[in-house]
Every structure is written in structure tokens, then in C-alpha cells.
Steps between C-alpha positions, in 0.01 A plus 500: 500500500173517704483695765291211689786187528365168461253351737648285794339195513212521756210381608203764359250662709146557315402853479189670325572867398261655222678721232455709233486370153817735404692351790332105434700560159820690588521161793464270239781689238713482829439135527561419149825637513616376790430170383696536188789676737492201740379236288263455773136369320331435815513840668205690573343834511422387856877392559650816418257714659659435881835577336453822315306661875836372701715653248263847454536544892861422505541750258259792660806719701158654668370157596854342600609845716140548655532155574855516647402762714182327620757231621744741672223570751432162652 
């Protein structure tokens, strides 16, 4: 299984992000196998993108506790 689940369905937000070649192909691996895993043909580089930074910062224990805390003081 992937770690990213499959997309909900959503309205998308454009972004523009620049990127390095090794990452431009390593996004576009990702994408071909989550198509294949999903049997999703439309998805997009730019679909998945959103996804995979929600689930990196869900997953950070820094980011999530630092954040926590943040919150305990308001």
C-alpha cells in the first residue's frame, strides 16, 4: 500500500512551485504508480502535490508537537 491514500474528490487549487529535475521525475514515478494502484488516469502531479505536504506535516512529530504547543498558549 501507499503511504499517500487515495485522493478525496475535491475541487483543485492551482499552484506554481519550481523543482528540481531529480524531484520533476521521482513526482512523476509517484504518479505513475499511483495511477496503476488506484486506477486513477486522470490524476496529476499537481493533484497529489497538496496531498503528499498534508500527509509530510501530519507525520513531522516536531511539526505536530511544536504545533500543539503553539495552541496550548492561546
Amino acid at each position: 500500500m501507499l503511504k499517500l491514500a487515495k485522493l478525496p474528490d475535491r475541487t483543485p487549487v492551482k499552484i506554481g512551485i519550481s523543482v528540481t529535475p531529480d524531484l520533476d521525475a521521482d513526482l512523476r514515478a509517484y504518479l505513475d504508480l499511483y495511477r496503476t494502484t488506484y486506477e486513477d488516469k486522470g490524476a496529476t502531479v499537481a493533484d497529489l502535490i497538496p496531498a503528499m505536504l498534508e500527509t509530510f506535516l501530519a507525520s513531522d512529530r516536531a511539526f505536530v508537537r511544536a504545533r500543539r504547543s503553539a495552541g496550548a498558549g492561546t
